[in-house]
N, C-alpha and C positions, 0 to 999 in steps of 0.2 A: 114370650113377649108378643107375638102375631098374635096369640088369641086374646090380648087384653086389647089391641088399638085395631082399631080400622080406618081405612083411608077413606075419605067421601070427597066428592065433587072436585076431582082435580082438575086444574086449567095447566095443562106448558105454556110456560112461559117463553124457552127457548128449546132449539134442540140443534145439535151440530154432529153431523159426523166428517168423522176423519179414519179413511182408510176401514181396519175392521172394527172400527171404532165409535160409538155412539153415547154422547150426552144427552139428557133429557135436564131440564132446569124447569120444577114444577111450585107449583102450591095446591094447597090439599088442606082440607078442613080433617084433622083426627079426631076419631073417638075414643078417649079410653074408657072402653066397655062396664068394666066393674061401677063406675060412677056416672058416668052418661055424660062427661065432662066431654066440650068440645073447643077445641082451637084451632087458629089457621096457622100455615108454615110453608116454611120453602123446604124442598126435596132436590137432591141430585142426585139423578141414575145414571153410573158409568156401565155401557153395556161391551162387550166384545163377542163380533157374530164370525160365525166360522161355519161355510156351506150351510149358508140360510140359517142357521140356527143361532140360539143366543147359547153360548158357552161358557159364559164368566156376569155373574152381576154383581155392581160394587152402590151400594146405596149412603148415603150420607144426609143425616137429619139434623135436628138441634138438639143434641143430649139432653141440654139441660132446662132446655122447656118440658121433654119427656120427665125428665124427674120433677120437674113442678107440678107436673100433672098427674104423676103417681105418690106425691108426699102426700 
């Protein structure tokens, strides 16, 4: 799936951390690649960093706008 869409021009929106804990609350124009089809969305990145690094990422998008966009 990463090689059909790509992410262009994202703005945060919000971002919070808590402890070793970071949100990211984004919008992002996607491409999906095979059609040149583009739309905008919101994104959530749940990050967990542990001695400076990021060690865990949890992303969350809108399923079902991706499947509109692949039908």
């Amino acid at each position: 799936m990463i090689e059909d869409f790509g992410f262009e021009g994202r703005e945060i929106l919000a971002e919070l951390v808590d402890g070793d804990r970071v949100a990211i609350h984004s919008r992002v124009d996607v491409r999906y690649r095979p059609t040149g089809q583009v739309s905008s969305t919101e994104i959530l990145d749940l990050f967990r960093i542990q001695d400076g690094k990021i060690v865990e990422l949890i992303e969350f998008a809108d399923t079902a706008q991706v499947k509109a966009m692949i039908s």
